[in-house]
N, C-alpha and C positions, 0 to 999 in steps of 0.2 A: 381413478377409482369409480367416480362413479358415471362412467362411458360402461366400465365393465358393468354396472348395478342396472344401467338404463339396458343392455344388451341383455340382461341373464330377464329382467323384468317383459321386454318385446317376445323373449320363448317363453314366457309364464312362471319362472322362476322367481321363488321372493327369500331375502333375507329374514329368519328369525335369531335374533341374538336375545337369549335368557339371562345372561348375565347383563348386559346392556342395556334390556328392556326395550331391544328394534327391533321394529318388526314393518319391512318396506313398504307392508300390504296398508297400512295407516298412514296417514299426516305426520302425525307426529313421529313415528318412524323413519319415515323420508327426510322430513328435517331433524332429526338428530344425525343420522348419517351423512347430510351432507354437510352439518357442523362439524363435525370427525373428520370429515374429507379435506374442509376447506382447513381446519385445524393443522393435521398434520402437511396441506401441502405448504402452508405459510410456513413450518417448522422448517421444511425441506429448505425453502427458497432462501429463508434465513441462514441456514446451515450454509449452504453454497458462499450468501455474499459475506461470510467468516470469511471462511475459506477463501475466496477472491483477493480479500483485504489484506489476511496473512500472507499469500504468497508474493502479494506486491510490495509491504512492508519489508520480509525477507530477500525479494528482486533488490531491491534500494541497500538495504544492509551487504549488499554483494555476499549472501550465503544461500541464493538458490538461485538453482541457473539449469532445473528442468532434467531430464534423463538425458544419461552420456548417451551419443550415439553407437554405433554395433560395429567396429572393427572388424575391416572384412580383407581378406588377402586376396587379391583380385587375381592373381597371378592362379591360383589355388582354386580361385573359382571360375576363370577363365578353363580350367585343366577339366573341371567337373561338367561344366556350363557344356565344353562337345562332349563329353561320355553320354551327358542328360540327354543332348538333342539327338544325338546318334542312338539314341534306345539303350545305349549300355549299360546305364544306372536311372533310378524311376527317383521321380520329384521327389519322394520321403526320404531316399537314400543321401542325395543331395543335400537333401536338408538337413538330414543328422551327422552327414560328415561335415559340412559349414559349421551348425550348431544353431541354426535359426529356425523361427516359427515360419507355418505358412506366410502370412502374410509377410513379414521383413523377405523372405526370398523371394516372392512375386515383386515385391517390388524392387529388389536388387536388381533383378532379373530383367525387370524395363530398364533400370538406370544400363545397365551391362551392353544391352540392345541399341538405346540408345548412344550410348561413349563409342559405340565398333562400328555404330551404319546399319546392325541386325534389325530389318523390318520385322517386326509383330505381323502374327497371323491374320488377317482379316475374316469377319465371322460372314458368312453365306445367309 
C-alpha cells in the first residue's frame, strides 16, 4: 500500500481522509498511514501463519490432503487433441467439450505432447 501512496505522491497526488483525519501532504499524515499499513500488513501475515498451522495440524489428522486432481479421458482427448490441431475445433471448443479451464488444458496439453513424442512449437 504504501509503494501505491509513494507512486500517486511522485505524480503529485496526496491522500485526504476526513474521517481519519490523513492527510499525506503532513507528518503526521504520513505516519498515521503508514501505521494503518504496517497494521493491517501484520494482520495479513498473521492470518496466513493461521492458516499455515491449520492445514498442517489437519495434514497430520489425515483430513486434508489438498484438491483432487481433474479426471481426464485421454483417449477422448487424444480424439479432440487432432480435431484442435487440424483446425477442426478452436481451443474454447476443446475446452468446453473436456470441461477444463484455460489453464488445466495448456497444461494437459504439454503433459499429452510430451507422453506421444509431440514436439512444442518453438517461438521465432
Amino acid at each position: 500500500m504504501l509503494n501505491i501512496i509513494d507512486t500517486l505522491t511522485e505524480k503529485g497526488v496526496t491522500l485526504v481522509s476526513h474521517k481519519e483525519n490523513i492527510d499525506t501532504d503532513t507528518p503526521a499524515g504520513k505516519f498515521m498511514l503508514t501505521v494503518f499499513a504496517a497494521l493491517s500488513q501484520l494482520e495479513r501475515e498473521q492470518l496466513k501463519q493461521r492458516q499455515r498451522e491449520g492445514i498442517e495440524i489437519a495434514k497430520a489428522q489425515g483430513k486434508y490432503t489438498g484438491r483432487k486432481p481433474i479426471e481426464i479421458d485421454w483417449t477422448r482427448f487424444g480424439q479432440l487433441y487432432g480435431e484442435w490441431k487440424s483446425k477442426s475445433i478452436t481451443g474454447r471448443d476443446f475446452m468446453r467439450r473436456m470441461g477444463l479451464s484455460a489453464n488445466t488444458f495448456y497444461r494437459r496439453v504439454r503433459e499429452y505432447e510430451a507422453e506421444h513424442g509431440i514436439a512444442a512449437p518453438t517461438s521465432a
